[in-house]
C-alpha positions in Angstrom: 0.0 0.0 0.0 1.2 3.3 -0.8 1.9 6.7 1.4 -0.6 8.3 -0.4 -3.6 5.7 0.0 -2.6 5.4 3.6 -2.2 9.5 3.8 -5.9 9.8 1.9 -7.7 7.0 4.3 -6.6 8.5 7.4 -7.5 11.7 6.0 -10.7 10.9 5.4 -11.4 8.9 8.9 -10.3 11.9 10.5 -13.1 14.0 8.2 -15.3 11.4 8.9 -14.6 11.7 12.4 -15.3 15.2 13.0 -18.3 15.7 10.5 -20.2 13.3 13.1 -18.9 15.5 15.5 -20.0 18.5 14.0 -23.1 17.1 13.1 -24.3 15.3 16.7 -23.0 19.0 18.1 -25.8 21.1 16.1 -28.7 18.3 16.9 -27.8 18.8 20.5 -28.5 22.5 20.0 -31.4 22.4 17.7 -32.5 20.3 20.9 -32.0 22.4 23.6 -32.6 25.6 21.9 -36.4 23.9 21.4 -37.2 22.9 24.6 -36.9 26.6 25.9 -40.2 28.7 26.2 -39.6 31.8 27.6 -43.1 33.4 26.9 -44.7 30.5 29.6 -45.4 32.2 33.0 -47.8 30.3 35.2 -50.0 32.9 37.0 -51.7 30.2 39.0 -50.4 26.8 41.1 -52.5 25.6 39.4 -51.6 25.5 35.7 -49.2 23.7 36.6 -50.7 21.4 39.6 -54.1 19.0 38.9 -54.7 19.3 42.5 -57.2 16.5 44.0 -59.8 17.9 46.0 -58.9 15.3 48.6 -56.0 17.1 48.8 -57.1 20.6 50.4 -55.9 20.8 54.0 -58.7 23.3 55.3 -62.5 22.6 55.4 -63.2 25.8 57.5 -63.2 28.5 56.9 -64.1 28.4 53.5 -63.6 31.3 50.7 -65.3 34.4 50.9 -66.8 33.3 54.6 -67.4 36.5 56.3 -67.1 36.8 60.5 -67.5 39.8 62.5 -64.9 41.4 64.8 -65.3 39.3 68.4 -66.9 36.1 66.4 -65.5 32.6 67.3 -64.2 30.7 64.2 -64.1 27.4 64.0 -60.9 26.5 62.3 -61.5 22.7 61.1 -58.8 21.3 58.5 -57.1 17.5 57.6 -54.2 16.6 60.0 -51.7 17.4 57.2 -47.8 17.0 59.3 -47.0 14.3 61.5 -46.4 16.5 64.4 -48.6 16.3 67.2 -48.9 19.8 67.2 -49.0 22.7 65.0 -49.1 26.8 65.4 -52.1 28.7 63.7 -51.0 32.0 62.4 -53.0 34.7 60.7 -52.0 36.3 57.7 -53.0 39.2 55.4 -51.6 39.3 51.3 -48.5 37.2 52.1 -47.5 38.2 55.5 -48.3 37.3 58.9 -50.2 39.5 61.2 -50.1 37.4 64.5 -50.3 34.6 66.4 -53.4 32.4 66.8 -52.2 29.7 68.6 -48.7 28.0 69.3 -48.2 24.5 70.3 -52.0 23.4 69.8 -52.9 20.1 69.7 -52.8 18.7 66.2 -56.2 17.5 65.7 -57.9 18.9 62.8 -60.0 21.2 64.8 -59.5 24.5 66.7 -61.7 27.1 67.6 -60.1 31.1 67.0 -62.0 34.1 69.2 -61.0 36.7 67.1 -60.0 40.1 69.1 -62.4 43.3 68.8 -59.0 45.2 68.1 -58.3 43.2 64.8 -57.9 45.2 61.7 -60.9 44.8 59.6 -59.9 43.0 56.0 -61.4 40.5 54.1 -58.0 39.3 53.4 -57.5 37.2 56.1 -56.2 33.6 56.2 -54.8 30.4 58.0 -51.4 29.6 58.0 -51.3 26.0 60.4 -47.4 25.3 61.0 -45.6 22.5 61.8 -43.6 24.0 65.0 -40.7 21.2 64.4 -40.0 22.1 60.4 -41.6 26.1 59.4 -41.4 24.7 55.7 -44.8 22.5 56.3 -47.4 24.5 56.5 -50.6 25.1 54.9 -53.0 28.5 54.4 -56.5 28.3 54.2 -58.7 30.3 51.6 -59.3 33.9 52.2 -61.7 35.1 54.5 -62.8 37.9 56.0 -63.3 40.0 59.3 -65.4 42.7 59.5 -66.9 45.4 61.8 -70.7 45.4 62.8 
């Protein structure tokens, strides 16, 4: 075999070579650059979340229930941590107002006297807490607390 049919066959496995490179290098893009959606935003859990209604942690109260200033609530929901007890928190647009209860027992049932001095809003919700890990919890729908 001569030089030049040696030169010319490694010359073309080395072409070979990197055209497959090449090649499996733009799929890879062409693959990546089409799994990308930047216009996708999910406004609501959700979209992206079929949520059974088994799941919901809070039976009461219920969205859009409205209590007056003084009222007792009765705070029922599923016994959602495995923590004997929980702390009850109320909260208003994200952030928590005060403290319900701390260290209740974990039941599934509480009853909340709410406080004449309470700042009327019918933004209110639940946020039950697992005292032993603050990243359990769970928030009940918004409700609200009124003046007579």
């Amino acid at each position: 075999m001569s030089y030049a049919k040696i030169f010319y066959l490694i010359t073309e496995l080395i072409v070979t070579s990197i055209m497959k490179n090449l090649i499996l290098f733009f799929l890879l893009i062409l693959l990546f650059a089409s799994c990308r959606n930047e216009n996708y935003t999910p406004t609501e859990v959700n979209e992206l979340f079929d949520f059974d209604p088994d799941f919901e942690v809070f039976h009461k109260p219920q969205k859009g229930n409205i209590f007056y200033l003084g009222d007792e609530i009765d705070v029922e929901y599923r016994v959602f941590s495995n923590s004997d007890f929980i702390n009850l928190y109320a909260e208003k647009k994200g952030s928590i107002m005060f403290t319900i209860a701390e260290n209740v027992p974990n039941t599934g049932q509480f009853k909340w006297q709410t406080n004449k001095q309470m700042i009327p809003s019918v933004h209110y919700q639940i946020r039950i807490v697992n005292p032993n890990n603050q990243d359990i919890y769970a928030l009940s729908e918004r409700f609200g607390i009124i003046s007579k």
